[in-house]
C-alpha positions as CSV (number, residue, x, y, z in Angstrom):
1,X,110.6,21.7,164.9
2,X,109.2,21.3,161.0
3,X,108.4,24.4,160.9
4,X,111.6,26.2,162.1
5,X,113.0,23.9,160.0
6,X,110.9,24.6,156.9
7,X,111.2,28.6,157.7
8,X,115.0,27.9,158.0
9,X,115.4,26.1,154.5
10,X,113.0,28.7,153.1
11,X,115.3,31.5,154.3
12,X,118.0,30.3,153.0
13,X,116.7,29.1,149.5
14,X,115.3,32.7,148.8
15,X,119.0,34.0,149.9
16,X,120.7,32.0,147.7
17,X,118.0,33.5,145.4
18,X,118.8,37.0,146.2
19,X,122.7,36.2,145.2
20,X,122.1,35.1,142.2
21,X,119.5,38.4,141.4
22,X,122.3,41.0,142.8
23,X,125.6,39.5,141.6
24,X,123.7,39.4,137.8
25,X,122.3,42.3,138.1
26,X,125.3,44.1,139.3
27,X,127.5,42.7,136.5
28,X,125.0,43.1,133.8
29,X,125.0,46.6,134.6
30,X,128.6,47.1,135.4
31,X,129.4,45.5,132.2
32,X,127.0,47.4,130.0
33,X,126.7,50.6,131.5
34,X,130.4,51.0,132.6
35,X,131.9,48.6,130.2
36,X,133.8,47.0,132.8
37,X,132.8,43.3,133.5
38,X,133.1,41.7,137.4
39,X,135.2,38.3,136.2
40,X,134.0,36.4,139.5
41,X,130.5,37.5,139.3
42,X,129.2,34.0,137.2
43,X,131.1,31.9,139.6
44,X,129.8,33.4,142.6
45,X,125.8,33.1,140.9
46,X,126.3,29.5,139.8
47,X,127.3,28.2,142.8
48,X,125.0,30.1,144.7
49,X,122.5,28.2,142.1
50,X,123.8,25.2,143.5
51,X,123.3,26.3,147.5
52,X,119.9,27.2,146.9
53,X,119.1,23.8,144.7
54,X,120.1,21.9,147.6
55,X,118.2,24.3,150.0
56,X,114.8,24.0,147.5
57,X,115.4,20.6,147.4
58,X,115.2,19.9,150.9
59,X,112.6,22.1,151.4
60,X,109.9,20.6,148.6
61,X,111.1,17.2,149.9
62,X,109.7,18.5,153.2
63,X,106.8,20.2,152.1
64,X,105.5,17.5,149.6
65,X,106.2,19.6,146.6
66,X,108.7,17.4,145.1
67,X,107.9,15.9,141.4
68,X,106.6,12.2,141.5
69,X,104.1,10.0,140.1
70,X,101.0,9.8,141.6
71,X,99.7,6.9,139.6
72,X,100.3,4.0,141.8
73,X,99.0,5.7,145.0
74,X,95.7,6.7,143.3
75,X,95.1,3.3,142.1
76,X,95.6,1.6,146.0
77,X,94.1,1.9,149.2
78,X,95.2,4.2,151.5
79,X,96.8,2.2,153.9
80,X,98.7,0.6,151.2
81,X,99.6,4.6,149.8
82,X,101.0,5.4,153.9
83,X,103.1,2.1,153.3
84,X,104.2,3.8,150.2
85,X,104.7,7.1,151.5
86,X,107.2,5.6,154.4
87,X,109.7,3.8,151.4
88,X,109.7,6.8,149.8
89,X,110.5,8.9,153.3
90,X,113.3,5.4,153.7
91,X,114.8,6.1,150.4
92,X,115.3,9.8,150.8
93,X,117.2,9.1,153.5
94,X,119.8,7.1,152.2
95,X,119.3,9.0,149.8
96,X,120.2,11.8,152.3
97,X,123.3,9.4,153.6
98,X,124.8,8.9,149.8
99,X,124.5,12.5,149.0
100,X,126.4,13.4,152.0
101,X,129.3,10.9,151.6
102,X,130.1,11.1,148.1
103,X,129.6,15.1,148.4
104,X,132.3,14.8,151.1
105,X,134.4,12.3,149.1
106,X,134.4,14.9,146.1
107,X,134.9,18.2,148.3
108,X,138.3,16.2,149.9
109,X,139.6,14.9,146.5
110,X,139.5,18.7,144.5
111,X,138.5,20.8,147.1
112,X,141.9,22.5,147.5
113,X,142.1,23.5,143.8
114,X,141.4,27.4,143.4
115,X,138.3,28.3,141.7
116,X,139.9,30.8,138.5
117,X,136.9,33.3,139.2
118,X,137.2,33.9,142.9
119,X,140.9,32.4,143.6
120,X,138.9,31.1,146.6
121,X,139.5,27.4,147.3
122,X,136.6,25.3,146.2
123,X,135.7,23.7,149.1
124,X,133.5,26.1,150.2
125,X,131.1,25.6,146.7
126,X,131.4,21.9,147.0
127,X,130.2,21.8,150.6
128,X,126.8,22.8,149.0
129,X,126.2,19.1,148.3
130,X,127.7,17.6,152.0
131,X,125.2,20.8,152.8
132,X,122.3,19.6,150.7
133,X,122.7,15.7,151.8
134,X,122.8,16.4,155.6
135,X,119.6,18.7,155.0
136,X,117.7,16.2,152.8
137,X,118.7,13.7,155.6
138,X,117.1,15.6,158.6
139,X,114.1,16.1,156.2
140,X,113.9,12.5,156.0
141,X,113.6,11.9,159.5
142,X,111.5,14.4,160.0
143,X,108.9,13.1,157.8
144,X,109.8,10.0,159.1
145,X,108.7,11.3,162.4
146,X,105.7,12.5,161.3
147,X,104.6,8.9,159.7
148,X,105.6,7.0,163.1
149,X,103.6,9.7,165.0
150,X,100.5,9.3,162.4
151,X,100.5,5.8,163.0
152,X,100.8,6.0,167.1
153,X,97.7,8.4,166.5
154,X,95.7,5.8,164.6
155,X,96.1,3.4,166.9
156,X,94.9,4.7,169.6
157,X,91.7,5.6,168.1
């Protein structure tokens, strides 16, 4: 399951990727070669900047690549550092939960409103974060998984 999960985000964080590379390089050369610039082509990059943000977060999250500050856990046992590990697994995913909700609670507020680029209504780019919540959520739990299954294995050692 982690790692369809991990292959999944991974797919779609280098997608989002490839968006951004095309639709640039398309308008950079349409609007220096041919003098003609594509108006919706830094809309459509920025948000799929956004997409693949959430994406690449959920996907460090899950791999342990995320930034954070190792001091503490060097300087305590490591018993004390799995304790630690399972807040911060806790916290990311209410983390997770708050995302989520106040992504949704923004994409129903101004999601009708026409994005001036695209004339496409903006729900679909603020989904990203309701997107980005649910997938650092299901993350969560599955490192959360992983601790609880860690733990059953230690015990019956």
């Amino acid at each position: 399951m982690k790692r369809l999960y991990k292959k999944i985000l991974s797919i779609l964080t280098g997608t989002s990727l490839f968006v951004i590379f095309g639709v640039v390089l398309v308008s950079s050369l349409s609007r220096y070669l041919l003098n003609s610039p594509i108006q919706w082509s830094e809309e459509v990059a920025k948000y799929a900047m956004i997409y693949g943000t959430m994406f690449g977060m959920a996907l460090c999250y899950l791999e342990g690549l995320h930034i954070r500050f190792t001091f503490l856990e060097d300087m305590v046992s490591e018993r004390i550092r799995h304790y630690l590990h399972f807040i911060s697994d806790a916290i990311a995913l209410i983390s997770g939960g708050i995302i989520t909700y106040s992504g949704y609670l923004f994409m129903m507020k101004r999601g009708a409103i026409q994005a001036p680029g695209t004339g496409i209504q903006m729900y679909y780019f603020q989904v990203a974060m309701v997107i980005g919540g649910v997938c650092l959520t299901i993350a969560a739990l599955i490192r959360l998984a992983d601790y609880f299954q860690s733990m059953s294995l230690e015990k019956g050692q």
